[in-house]
Each structure stands twice: as C-alpha cells, then as structure tokens.
N, C-alpha and C positions, 0 to 999 in steps of 0.2 A: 526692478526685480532682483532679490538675491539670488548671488550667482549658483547657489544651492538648488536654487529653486528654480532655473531656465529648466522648461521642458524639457529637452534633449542632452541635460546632464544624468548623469547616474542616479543622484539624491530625485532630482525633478521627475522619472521617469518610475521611482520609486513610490513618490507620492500621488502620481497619476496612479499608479497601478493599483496601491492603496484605496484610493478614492472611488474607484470603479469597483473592488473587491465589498466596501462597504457598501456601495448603493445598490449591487445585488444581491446584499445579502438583506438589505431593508426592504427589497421588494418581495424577496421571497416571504421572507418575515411576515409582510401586510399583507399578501395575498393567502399566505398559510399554507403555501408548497410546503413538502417536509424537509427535513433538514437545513434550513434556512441560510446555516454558519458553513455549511458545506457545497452547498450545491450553488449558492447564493453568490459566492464571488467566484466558482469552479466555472460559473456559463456565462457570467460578466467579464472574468477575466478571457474566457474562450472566445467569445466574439470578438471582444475586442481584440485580441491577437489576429482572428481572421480578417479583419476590416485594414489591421495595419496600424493600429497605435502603436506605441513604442513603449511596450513595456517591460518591467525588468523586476526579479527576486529579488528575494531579502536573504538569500545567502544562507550562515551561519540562522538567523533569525530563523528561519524554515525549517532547516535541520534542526534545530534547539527545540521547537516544537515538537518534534518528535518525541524525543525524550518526556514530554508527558504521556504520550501514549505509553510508551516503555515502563513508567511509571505505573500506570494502570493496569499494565498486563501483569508486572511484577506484584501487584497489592492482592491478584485475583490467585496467587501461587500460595496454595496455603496445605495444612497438613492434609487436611481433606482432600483437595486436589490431589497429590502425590498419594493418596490412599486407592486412588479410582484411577491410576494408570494402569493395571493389570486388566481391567476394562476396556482398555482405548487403544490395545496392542493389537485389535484384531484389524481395527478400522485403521490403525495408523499405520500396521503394515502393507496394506494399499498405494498407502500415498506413493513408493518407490514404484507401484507399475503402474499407478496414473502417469509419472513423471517419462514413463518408458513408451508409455504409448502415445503421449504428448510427443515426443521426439521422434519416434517411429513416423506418426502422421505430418507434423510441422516441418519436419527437415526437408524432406522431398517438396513437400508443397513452398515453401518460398524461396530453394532452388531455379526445383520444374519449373515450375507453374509462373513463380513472381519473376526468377531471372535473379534473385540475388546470388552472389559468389558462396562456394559452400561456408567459410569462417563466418560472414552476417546471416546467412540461413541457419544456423546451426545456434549461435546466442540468440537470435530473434525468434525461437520456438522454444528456446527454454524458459521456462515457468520462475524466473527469479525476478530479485531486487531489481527494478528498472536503472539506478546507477552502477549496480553490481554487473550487469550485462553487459551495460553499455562497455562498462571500463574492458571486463576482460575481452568482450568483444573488440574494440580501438586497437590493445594491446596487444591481439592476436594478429591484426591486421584486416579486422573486418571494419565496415561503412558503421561509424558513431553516429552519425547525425540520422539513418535511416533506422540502427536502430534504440535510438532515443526515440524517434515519432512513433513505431509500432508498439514498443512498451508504453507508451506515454496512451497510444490509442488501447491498448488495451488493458488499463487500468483505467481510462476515460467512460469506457462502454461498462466495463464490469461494474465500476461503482454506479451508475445511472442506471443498467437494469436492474440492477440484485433487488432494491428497495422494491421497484414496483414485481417481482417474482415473490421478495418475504413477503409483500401487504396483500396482492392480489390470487398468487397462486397457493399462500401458505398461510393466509391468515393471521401473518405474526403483527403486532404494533409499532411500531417506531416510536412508538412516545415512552419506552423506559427512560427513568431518572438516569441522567449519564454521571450524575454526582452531588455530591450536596455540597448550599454553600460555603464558599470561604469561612464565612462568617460561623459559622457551624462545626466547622473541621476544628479539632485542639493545636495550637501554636506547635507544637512539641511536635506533631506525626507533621505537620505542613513543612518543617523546618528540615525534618528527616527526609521528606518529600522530594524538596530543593538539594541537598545534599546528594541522592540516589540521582537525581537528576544529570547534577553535574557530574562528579563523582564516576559516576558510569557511562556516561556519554565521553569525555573527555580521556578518560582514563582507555577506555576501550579503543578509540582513537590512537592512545600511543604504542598500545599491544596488537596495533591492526586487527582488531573482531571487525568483521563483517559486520553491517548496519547497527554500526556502534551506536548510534544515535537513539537505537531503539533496543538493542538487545544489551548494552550495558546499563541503562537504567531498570531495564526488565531485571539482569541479574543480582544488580545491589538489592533492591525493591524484593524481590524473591529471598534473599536473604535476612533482610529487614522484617518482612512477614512472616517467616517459619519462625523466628526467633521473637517473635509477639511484638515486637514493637511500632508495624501500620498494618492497621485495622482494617482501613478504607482505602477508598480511588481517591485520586488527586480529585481538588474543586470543581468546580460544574464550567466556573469561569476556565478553567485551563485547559480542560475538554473540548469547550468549543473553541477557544481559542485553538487552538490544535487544528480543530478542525477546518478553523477560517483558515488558515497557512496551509494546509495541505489542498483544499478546491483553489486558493488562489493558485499554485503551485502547479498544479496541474495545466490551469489554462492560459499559465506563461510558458510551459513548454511549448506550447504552437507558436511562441513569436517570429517573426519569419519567414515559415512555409510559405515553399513556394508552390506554382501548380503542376509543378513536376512530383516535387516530394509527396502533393496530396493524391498523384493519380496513382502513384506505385506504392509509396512507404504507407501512407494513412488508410490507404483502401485496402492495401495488403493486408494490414493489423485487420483492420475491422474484418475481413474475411476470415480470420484465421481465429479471430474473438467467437464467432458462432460455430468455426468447429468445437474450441474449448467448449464452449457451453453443452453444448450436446454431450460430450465427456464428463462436464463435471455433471451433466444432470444424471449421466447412466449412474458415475460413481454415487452419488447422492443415494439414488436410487436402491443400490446395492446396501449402502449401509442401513440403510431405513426396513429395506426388507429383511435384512437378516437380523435386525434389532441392535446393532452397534448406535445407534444414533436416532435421535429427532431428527424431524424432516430441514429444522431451520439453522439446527446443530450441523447435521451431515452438508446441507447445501452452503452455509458458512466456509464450514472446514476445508472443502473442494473446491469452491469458487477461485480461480485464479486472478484474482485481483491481488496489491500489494498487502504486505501485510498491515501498515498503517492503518492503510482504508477499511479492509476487514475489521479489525479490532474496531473501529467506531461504530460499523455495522453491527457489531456483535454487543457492543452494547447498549444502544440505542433498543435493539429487538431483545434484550433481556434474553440474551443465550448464554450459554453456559460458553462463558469464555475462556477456562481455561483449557476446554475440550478444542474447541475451534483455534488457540494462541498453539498447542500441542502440534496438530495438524498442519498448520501452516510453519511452524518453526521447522518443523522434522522435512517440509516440503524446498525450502529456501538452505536448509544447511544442505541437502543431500544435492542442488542444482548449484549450491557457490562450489562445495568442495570435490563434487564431481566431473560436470561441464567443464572444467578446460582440461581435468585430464581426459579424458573423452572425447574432448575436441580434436586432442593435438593427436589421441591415437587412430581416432576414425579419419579424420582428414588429411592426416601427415601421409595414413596410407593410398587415399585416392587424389590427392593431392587438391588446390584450389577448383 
C-alpha cells in the first residue's frame, strides 16, 4: 500500500472520510431523503466519528468551499435588494434584542445549571460563528474543545430540524433550483465568479474580516453585481459541492468525543438548542404578525444556525435570500464585535 494511503496517515484518513461522505450522500440520494449532498455525508460522517473511525477534514478545502456560498450570497445583493432595506429596519432591529435575550437566558444556564466557568458559559450562549467562538473563547481563557462541541451541536440540530419545520410546519419545498448548470452559466461571469472567490476569501484573510471565507467573497460578489457584471448564483455543481463539505464538516467535528464530553458539552448544546428554538420561534412569530416578513423568511432569518448552512436552506426553500443573508450578517457582526468586549466587562467584574 502507499504510504499515502496507510489508514492512519493524514492523506489515508482523508480518503476514508471521503468515501464514507460519498456513500451517504448516495444513500440519501437513492432513497430520496432531502438534501442528499448535505445531510448525506453530515450523518455518515456523524456515525462514523461516534463509532470511532478515524476521521480527518480537508482543511483549507472546507473553508474554500465556503467561498461559494459567499459567492451566492454576493450575486443575490443587487439594486433591488438595497432598495427594500428601509423595509427590513424594523425586523432587523430585533435581531440586537434576540441576541440580548439569548445571553440574558444562555449565560446563567451553562454556568448554573451545566457547571461551565463564566469565560466558556458566556461564548457558548453567544449566537456566533462556531470558529469565531471557539477562538475568542480559547483566547479568553475559556474550555475550546467544550465549546467547539456545543457550537458544532448546535448548528448539528438546527440544520436537521429547520427542513422538517420549512416542509412540515410551513409548507415551503426544498426542491428550488440552487443553480443552473456549469454548462449554462457564460465563461465570462464564471471566471468572475472564481476570481470574487479567491480574491475575497484570501484577501479578507489578510485584513483579518471575520469569516473571510464567506463574507469576502460575499463582498467582491456584492460589488460585481451592483456594477452589472454577475447576473446569477455560482453552478448548481458548486452549490452542492459546498454543501458536501460543509455536512461532511460538521460530522468530523465529533471525531473523538468522549462520554464525558457527550454527557455535559453535547447534552449541554442540545438543551440550550430547544431554548433557542422557542426564541427564534417567538421572534418569527413577531415579525410574521406584524407583517416584516413571511413565515419562511422571518423563521430563516432567526434560526440560529451558521450562516453557511442558513444560506443553503434559503435557497433550496426559494426565500428571499437577501432578506434572511441581512439578518443573519447584522446578527454574527453585532456577536463577533460585541461579545468579547462584553465578556471582558461583565466577567472581569464578577470575576471567573
């Protein structure tokens, strides 16, 4: 065997993981679960981490991935959108006391209740980027690995319910066109495509933007569109590609756990996942009754899941994506640039 390819090298453990991501994403496929490219390697690669294979990211790959979503969110930023923000000020000024009362009820609870130190209780109730947490959490001094699993659990459970609440409570489809093909798209905006890609992934990267991976492609892309030159979403092929990388992604973060981390960190999340939900269903709620939003719009835009995963839920369900990409951007800036100074001033004063 090449030494590439021994099981329990880097590359080896790469191609298992690979191989396991594809054969659930061909079951889902042939049985006709939805989302196939997503959920397909998300619960093959999840098993498998809880059984104890040895599996391992693709790194950079993953994150690169992203940048097509960023892409897509960027193609959907057009004059029209920016004409219908005076619209979305009512609902979007919500989003800072969702994020207040999320902290109000979270904080206390995975002190109290779980026993975490206040530094991990305090990032593991904020409503942000799961490496964005994690980091300023680490670098505060709070437990990374506990909460890596509760982020990781609660973007686990969010993406797994939302579908069956859009199909079943709301009606909506899952079967919009997420793109049309390669073969369909003109050379010229595809090329443009790959360029916003890098370009702002990369670039963003060295100015330190906060989930460069996704917000620098979004803002080349958002620039590229107001100025007429992409029309459309990136390929259908890159979408789901995207999406194979972010479910495999997800259920390599459990490689590992142990039954210590799954009795306190993984239970923890999921407890603290059905407060969220009951929050974002009130806020849903609220914007639906007062007329800021559709039901599938408002419960997108609310949903505390990442925003990767959101954006593919948003458009799969044919919602109005730049409403729900608004909402969620304004929710992730206001918890990156807020949350550690917040942290350092509520904690520094009651101490650890």
């Amino acid at each position: 065997m090449l030494p590439l390819l021994k099981p329990h090298s880097p590359s080896g453990k790469r191609l298992m993981t690979f191989l396991i991501a594809v054969i659930g994403t061909a079951l889902f496929w042939l049985t006709g679960l939805p989302l196939p490219f997503l959920f397909g390697p998300l619960t093959a690669c999840l098993i498998a981490a809880l059984i104890g294979v040895p599996l391992r990211g693709f790194g950079q790959v993953s994150v690169g991935a992203r940048s097509i979503l960023g892409v897509a969110v960027g193609a959907s930023i057009t004059p029209e959108l920016l004409g219908q923000l005076p619209q979305m000020a009512a609902s979007v000024a919500l989003v800072p006391v969702y994020i207040i009362v999320i902290a109000v009820i979270g904080v206390p609870f995975f002190h109290r209740v779980c026993g975490f130190d206040k530094v991990t209780a305090w990032y593991a109730a904020m409503p942000g980027g799961l490496q964005d947490m994690v980091v300023f959490g680490t670098e505060a001094g709070g437990d990374g690995r506990a909460l890596s699993l509760i982020h990781a659990t609660r973007v686990l459970i969010v993406i797994s319910i939302a579908p069956v609440i859009l199909t079943m409570g709301m009606g909506a489809e899952l079967s919009n066109p997420i793109g049309a093909p390669a073969r369909d798209l003109p050379l010229t905006e595809m090329a443009l495509m790959v360029f916003a890609a890098l370009f702002g992934w990369k670039g963003g990267e060295r100015i330190g933007l906060f989930g460069a991976a996704i917000l620098g492609p979004m803002i080349v892309t958002a620039v590229l569109s107001l100025a007429g030159l992409i029309h459309t979403r990136p390929p259908a092929e890159g979408i789901l590609f995207a999406q194979f990388m972010i479910g495999l992604g997800i259920g390599v973060g459990y490689v590992g756990i142990t039954l210590v981390e799954f009795r306190k960190d993984v239970l923890s999340g999921v407890a603290f996942v059905l407060v969220l939900a009951l929050l974002a269903a009130g806020f849903t709620e609220v914007v639906v009754y007062f007329g800021l939003a559709h039901a599938v719009e408002g419960f997108l835009a609310f949903a505390p899941g990442g925003q990767a995963e959101m954006t593919v839920l948003a458009i799969v369900a044919g919602a109005d994506l730049g409403f729900v990409v608004v909402h969620h951007l304004t929710r992730i800036f206001l918890v990156i640039t807020c949350a550690p100074l917040a942290a350092r001033l509520m904690i520094g004063k009651s101490g650890r």
